[in-house]
C-alpha positions as CSV (number, residue, x, y, z in Angstrom):
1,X,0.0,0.0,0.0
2,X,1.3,3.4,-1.0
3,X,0.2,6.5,0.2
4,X,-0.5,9.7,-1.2
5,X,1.2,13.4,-0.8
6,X,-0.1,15.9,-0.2
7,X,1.7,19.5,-0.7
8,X,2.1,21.2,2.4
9,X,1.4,25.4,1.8
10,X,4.1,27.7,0.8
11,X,5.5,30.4,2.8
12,X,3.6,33.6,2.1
13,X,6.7,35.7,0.5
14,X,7.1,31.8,-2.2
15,X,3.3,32.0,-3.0
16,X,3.3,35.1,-4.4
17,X,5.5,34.6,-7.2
18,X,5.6,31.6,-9.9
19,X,8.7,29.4,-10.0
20,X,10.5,27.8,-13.1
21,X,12.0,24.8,-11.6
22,X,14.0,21.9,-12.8
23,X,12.7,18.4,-11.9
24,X,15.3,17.5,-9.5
25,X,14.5,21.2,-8.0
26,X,10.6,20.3,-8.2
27,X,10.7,16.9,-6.7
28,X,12.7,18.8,-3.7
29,X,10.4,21.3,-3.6
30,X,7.7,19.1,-3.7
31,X,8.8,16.1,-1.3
32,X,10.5,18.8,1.4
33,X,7.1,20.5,1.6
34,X,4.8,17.4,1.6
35,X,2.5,16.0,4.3
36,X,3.9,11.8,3.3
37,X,3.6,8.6,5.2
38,X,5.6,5.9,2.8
39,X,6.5,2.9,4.3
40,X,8.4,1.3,0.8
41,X,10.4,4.0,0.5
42,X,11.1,7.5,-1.3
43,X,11.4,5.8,-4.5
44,X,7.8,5.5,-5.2
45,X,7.2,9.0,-3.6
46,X,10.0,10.5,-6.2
47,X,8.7,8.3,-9.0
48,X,5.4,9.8,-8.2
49,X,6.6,12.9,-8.0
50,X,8.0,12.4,-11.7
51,X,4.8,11.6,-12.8
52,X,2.9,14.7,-11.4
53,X,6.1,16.7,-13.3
54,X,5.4,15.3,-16.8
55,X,1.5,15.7,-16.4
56,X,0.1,18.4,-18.6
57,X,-0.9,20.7,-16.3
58,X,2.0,21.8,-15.9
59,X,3.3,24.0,-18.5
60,X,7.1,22.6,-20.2
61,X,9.5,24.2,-21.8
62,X,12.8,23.2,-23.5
63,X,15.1,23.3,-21.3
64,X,13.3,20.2,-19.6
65,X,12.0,22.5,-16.5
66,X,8.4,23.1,-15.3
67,X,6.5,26.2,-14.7
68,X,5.0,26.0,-11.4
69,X,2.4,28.3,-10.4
70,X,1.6,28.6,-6.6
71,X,-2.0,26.8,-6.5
72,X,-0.4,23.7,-8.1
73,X,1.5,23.6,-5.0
74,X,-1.3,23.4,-2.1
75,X,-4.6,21.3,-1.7
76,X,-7.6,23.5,-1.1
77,X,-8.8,21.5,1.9
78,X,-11.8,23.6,1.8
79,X,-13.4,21.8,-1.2
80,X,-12.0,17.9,-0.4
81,X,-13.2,16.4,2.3
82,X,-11.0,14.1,4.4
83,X,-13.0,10.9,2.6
84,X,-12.4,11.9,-0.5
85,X,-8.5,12.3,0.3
86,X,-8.5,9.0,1.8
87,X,-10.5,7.6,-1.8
88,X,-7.8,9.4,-3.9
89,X,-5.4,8.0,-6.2
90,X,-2.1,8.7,-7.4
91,X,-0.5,7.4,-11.0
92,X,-0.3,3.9,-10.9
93,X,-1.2,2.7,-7.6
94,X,-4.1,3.0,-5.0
95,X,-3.5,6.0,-2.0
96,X,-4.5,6.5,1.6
97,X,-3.4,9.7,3.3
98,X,-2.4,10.1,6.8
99,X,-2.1,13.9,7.7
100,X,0.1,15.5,9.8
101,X,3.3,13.7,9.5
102,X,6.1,15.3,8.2
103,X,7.6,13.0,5.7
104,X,11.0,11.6,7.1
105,X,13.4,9.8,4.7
106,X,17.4,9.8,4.6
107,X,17.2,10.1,0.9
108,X,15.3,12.9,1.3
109,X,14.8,15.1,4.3
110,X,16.1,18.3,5.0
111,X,16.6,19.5,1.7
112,X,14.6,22.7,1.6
113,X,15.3,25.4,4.0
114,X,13.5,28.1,2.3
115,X,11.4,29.6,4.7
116,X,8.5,26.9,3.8
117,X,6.3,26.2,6.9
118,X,4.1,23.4,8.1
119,X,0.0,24.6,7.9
120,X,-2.2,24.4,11.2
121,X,-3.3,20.8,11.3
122,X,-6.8,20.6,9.2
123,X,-7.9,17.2,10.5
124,X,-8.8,14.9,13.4
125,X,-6.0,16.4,16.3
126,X,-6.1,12.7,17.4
127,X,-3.8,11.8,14.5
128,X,-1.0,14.0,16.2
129,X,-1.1,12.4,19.3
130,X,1.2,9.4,19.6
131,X,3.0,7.1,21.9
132,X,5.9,6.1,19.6
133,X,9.3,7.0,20.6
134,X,10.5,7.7,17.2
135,X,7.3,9.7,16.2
136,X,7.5,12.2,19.2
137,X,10.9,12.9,18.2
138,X,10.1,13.7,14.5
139,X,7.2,15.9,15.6
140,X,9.6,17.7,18.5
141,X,10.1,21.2,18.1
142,X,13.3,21.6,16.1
143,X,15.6,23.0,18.5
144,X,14.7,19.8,20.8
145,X,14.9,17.3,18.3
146,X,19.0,17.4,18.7
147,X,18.3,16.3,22.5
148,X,16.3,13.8,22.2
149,X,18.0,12.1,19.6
150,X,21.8,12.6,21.5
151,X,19.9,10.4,24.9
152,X,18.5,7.9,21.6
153,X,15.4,8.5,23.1
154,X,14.0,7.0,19.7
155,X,15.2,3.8,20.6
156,X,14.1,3.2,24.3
157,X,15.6,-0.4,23.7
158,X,18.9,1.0,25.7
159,X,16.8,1.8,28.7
160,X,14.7,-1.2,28.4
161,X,17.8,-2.8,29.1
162,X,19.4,-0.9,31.9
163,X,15.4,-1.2,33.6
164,X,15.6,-5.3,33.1
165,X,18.3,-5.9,36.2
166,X,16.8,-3.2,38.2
167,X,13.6,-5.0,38.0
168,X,14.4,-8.3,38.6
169,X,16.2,-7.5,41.7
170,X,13.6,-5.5,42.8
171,X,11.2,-8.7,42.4
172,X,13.6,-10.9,43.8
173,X,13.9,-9.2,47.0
174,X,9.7,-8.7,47.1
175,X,8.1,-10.4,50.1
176,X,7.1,-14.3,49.0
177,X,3.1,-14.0,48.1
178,X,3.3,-10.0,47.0
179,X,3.8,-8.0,44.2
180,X,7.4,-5.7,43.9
181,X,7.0,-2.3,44.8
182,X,5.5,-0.8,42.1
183,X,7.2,2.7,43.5
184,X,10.4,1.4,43.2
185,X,9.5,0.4,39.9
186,X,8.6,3.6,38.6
187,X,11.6,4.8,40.2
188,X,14.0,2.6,38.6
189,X,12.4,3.1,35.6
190,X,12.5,6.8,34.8
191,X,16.5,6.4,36.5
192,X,17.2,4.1,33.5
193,X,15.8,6.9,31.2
194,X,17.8,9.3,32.5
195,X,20.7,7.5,33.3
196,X,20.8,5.6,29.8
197,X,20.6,9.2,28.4
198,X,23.3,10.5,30.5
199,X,25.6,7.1,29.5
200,X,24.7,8.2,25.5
201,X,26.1,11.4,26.3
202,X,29.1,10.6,27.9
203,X,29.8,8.5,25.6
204,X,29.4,11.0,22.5
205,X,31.4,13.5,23.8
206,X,34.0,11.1,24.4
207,X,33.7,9.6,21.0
208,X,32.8,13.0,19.0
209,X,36.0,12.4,16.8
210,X,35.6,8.9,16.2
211,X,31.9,9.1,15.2
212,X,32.3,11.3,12.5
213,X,34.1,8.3,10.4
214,X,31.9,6.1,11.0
215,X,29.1,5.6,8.9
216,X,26.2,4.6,11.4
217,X,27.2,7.7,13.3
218,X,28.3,10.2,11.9
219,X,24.7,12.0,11.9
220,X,24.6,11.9,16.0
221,X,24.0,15.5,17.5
222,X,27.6,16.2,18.9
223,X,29.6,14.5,15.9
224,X,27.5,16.8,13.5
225,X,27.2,19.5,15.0
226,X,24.0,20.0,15.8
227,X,24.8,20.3,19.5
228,X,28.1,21.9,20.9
229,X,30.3,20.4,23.0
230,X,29.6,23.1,25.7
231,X,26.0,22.4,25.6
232,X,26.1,19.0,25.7
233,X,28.1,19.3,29.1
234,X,25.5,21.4,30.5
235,X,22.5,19.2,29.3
236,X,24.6,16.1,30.5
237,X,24.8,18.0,34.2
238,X,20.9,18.8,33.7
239,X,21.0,14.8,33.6
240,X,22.6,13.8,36.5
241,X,21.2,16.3,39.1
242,X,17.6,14.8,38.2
243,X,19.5,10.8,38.6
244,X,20.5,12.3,41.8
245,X,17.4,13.5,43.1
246,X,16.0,9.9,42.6
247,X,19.2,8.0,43.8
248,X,19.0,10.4,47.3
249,X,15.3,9.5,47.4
250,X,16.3,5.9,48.1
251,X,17.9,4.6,51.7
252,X,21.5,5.3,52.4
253,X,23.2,1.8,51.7
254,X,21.6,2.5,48.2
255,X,22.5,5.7,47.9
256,X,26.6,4.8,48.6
257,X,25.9,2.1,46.2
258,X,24.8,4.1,43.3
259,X,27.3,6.5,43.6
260,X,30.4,3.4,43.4
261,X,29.3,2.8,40.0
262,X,29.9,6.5,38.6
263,X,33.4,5.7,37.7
264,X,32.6,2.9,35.8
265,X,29.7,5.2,33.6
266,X,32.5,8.4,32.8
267,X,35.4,5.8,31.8
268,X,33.4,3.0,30.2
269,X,34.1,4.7,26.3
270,X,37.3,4.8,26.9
271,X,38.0,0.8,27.3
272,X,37.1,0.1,23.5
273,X,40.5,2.2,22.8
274,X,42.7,0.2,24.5
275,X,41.0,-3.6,24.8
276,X,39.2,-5.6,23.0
277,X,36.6,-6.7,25.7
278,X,34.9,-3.1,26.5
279,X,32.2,-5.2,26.5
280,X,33.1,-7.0,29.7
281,X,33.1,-3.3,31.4
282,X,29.7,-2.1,29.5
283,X,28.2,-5.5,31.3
284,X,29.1,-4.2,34.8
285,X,28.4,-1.1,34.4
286,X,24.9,-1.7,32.9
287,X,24.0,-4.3,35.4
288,X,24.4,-2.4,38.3
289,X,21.0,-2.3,39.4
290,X,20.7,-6.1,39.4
291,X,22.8,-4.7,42.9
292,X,20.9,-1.3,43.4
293,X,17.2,-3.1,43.1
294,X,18.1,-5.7,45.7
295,X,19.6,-3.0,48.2
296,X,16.9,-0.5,47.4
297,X,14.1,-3.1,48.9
298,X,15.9,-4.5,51.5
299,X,19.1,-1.9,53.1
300,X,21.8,-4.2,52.0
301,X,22.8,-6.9,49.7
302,X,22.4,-10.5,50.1
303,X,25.4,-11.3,48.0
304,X,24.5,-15.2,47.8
305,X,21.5,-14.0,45.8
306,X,22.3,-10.7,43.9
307,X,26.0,-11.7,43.1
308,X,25.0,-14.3,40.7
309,X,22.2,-12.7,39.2
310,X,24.5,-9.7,38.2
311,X,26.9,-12.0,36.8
312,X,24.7,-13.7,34.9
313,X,23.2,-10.5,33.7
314,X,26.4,-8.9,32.9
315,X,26.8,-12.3,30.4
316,X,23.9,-11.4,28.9
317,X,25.3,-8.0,28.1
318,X,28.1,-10.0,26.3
319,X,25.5,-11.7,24.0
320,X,23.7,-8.7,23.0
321,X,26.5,-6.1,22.9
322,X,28.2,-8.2,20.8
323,X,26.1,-8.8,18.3
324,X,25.4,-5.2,17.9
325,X,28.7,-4.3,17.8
326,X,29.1,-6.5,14.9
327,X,27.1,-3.6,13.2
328,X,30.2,-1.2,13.0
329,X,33.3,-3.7,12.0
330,X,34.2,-2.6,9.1
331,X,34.4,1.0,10.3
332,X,35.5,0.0,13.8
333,X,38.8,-2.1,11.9
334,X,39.4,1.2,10.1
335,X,39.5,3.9,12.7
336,X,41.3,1.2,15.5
337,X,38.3,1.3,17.5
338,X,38.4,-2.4,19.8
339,X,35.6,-4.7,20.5
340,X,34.7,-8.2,21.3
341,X,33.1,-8.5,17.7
342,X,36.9,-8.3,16.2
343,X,38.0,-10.2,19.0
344,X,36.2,-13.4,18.4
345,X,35.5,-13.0,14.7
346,X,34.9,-16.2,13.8
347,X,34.1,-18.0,16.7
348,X,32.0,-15.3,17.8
349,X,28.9,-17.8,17.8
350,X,31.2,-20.1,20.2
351,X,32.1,-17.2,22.5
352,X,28.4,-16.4,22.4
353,X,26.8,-19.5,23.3
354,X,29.4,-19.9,26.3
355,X,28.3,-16.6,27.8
356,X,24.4,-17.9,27.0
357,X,25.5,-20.6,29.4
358,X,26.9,-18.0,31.9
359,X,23.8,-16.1,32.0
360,X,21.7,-19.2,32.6
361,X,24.0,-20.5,35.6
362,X,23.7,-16.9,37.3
363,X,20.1,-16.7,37.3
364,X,19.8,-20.7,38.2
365,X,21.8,-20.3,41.1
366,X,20.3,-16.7,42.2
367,X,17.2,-18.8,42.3
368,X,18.2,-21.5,44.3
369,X,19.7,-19.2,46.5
370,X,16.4,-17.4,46.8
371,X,14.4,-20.6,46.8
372,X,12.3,-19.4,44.1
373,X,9.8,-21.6,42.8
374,X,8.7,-23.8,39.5
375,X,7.2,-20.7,37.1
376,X,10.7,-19.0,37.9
377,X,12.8,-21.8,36.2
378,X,10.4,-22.1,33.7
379,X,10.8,-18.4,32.7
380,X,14.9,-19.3,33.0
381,X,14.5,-22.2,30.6
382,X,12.5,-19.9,27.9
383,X,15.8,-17.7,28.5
384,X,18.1,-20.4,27.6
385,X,15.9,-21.1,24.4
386,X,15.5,-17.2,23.4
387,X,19.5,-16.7,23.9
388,X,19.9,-20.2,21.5
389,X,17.8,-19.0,19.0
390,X,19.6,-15.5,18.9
391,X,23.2,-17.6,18.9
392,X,22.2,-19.7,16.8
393,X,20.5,-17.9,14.1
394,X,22.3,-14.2,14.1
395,X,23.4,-13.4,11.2
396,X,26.8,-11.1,11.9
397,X,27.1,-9.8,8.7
398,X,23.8,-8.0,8.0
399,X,23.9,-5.1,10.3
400,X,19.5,-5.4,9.9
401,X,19.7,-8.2,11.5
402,X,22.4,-7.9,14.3
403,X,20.1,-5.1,15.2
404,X,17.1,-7.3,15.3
405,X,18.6,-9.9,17.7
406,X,20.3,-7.3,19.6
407,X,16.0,-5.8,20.0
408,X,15.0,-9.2,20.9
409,X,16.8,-8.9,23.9
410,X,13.5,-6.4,25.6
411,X,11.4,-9.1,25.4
412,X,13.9,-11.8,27.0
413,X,14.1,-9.3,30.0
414,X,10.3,-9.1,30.0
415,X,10.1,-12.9,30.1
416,X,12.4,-13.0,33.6
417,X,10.5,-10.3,35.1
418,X,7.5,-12.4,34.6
419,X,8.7,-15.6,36.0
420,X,10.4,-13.7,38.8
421,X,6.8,-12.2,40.1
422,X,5.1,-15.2,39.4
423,X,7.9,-17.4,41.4
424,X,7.4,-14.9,44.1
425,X,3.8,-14.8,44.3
426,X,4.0,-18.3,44.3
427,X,6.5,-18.9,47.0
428,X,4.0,-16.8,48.8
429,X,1.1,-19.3,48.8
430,X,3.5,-23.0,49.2
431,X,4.8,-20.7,52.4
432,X,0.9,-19.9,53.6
433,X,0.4,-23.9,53.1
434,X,2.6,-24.8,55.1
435,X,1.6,-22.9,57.8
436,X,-1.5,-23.8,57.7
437,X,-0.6,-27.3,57.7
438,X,2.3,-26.8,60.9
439,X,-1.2,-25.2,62.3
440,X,-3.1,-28.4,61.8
441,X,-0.3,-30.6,63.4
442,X,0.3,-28.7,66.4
443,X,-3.6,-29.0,67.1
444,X,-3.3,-33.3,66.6
């Protein structure tokens, strides 16, 4: 299914004159001032485009350009009703519009900066509002936009995966036959925001110089540009006064706790200049909270418990991190930039599957040790099979799809959390049955 453009209006000072424009210049023109949803891609938009520049209408003349009047470059919404746009077709192929959404393409974005505005709205206002990551950042006002996308705040995976150890300590240290503290939770969830934010920070203004030759990220805020090196150290300060205020909101145990990790988040971009295993360090400093969740509920660690399970999670950062830094190879053996993808090259499945064995031992024996209960292991044995499947079937030399597995991994921290409360819950009712039956006994 294609969909339709639509021309957005001209600014007031273009309308009022008429334009002779090549068709590379009217396809810009056209495409950087359009209201487009396209999911298979700018092609069809510019072949469409093309179409719309050869149609008589328009008026040609020899030197292969088109005169373009301004009301060929606006839709009178006035006289077309939304369900006659959404009936509409373009040359070729059936249309649908969706209105509102600034078309975003790297083939094609940002190339006007003429003074051409975006219209009020003209539709149902419900179309605007959105819960997608990605979507809120295209529609954020432009001098945001650089912000958001510096903390990747388009792809939450990051703090999904900083939340995941945070969480399952949290439920590991919940009272047997309750739910974890949902306030802690929340807590530990907006920290991994913020603090996965504050990490991607760091770790751009470490890396400014090295991004730029690299392909994947050259386009990030500070590499480009778009945000100075000054600002970013002031938004990155902005950062960690608001992780503070939520670390100093937690007892003091936690609160000494959190703050022995802070070396580890400044220096971690650094280890991938020097050694080939920066992963090992990005495990234990993103698995801290497997530490912090456990202290948080209970003023101190059990280390029998949360030991293993921050192991085991700091394997599973091995797995995942690897694979997606199996993205940047080729530019990473170019610019000297280290990392446990060129270190196990080949074997890298082998490596892989051995840490997949790591991560399993660490939550079996965190288990044990907190004598968790049969829907816990279960959730640990759909772990193994998840991390197998991602082992087994990456593929490390399509970046699409070491990004894919390296995704996967939300889901497989979803499918602990689960086990974890349900273990817990369960543990709960075996501990009120016994009671009850201890009660029974003593009354015999």
């Amino acid at each position: 299914m294609a969909y339709i453009i639509l021309p957005r209006l001209l600014h007031p000072a273009v309308q009022s004159a008429n334009k002779t424009l090549t068709v590379n210049q009217f396809s810009q023109k056209f495409l950087s001032n359009s209201i487009c949803y396209n999911p298979i891609g700018a092609s069809k938009c510019l072949s469409n485009v093309h179409n719309i520049y050869t149609n008589s209408k328009y008026s040609r003349n020899t030197h292969d350009s088109v005169h373009v009047s301004s009301e060929h470059l606006h839709v009178e919404m006035s006289s077309v009703s939304r369900t006659q746009l959404c009936k509409r077709t373009t040359t070729a192929f059936h249309s649908k519009v969706f209105l509102g959404s600034p078309l975003q393409s790297p083939q094609i974005s940002g190339l006007d900066s003429s003074g051409l505005f975006v219209p009020p709205y003209v539709g149902d206002s419900r179309r605007y509002f959105t819960l997608n990551p990605r979507k809120i950042v295209e529609q954020s006002p432009k001098h945001v936009r650089p912000y958001l996308q510096l903390i990747r705040f388009d792809k939450p995976i990051g703090s999904w995966l900083l939340f995941w150890p945070c969480a399952w300590s949290i439920g590991m240290a919940a009272t047997p036959g309750q739910f974890p503290d949902l306030g802690l939770l929340f807590l530990f969830g907006l920290g991994s925001v913020i603090m996965r934010g504050a990490g991607c920070t760091i770790n751009d203004l470490w890396d400014r110089d090295i991004d730029k030759k690299v392909a994947r990220t050259r386009s990030r805020p500070i590499a480009s540009g778009k945000i100075s090196t000054q600002n970013a150290m002031l938004f990155l300060g902005a950062q960690l006064s608001v992780a503070l205020c939520i670390l100093l909101s937690l007892n003091s145990y936690s609160v000494l706790l959190g703050f022995s990790s802070m070396l580890l988040v400044s220096t971690y971009p650094l280890f991938k200049r020097v050694t080939y295993w920066p992963q090992v360090v990005l495990g234990l400093t993103f698995n801290w909270g497997a530490l912090l969740g456990w202290a948080a509920v209970k003023g101190s660690c059990d280390w029998s418990v949360v030991l293993p399970l921050y192991l085991g999670a700091a394997a599973w950062t091995m797995v995942y991190d690897t694979i997606y830094a199996h993205q940047d190879k080729a530019d990473d053996i170019l610019i000297g930039v280290k990392s446990t993808a060129l270190k196990f090259g080949d074997d890298t499945r082998a490596w892989l599957s051995g840490f997949s064995a790591a991560m399993v031992s660490g939550l079996l024996l965190s288990g044990l040790m907190c004598e968790q209960t049969w829907p816990y292991y279960a959730a640990v044995g759909l772990t193994g099979a998840h991390l197998y499947n991602q082992v087994a079937t990456a593929k490390f030399d399509k970046p699409e799809d070491c990004w894919k597995k390296f995704s996967s991994n939300k889901r497989l921290g979803a499918i602990i959390f689960a086990g974890i409360v349900a273990g817990t819950l369960l543990k709960g009712a075996n501990s009120n049955k016994e009671e009850s039956t201890d009660v029974a006994d003593k009354k015999r």
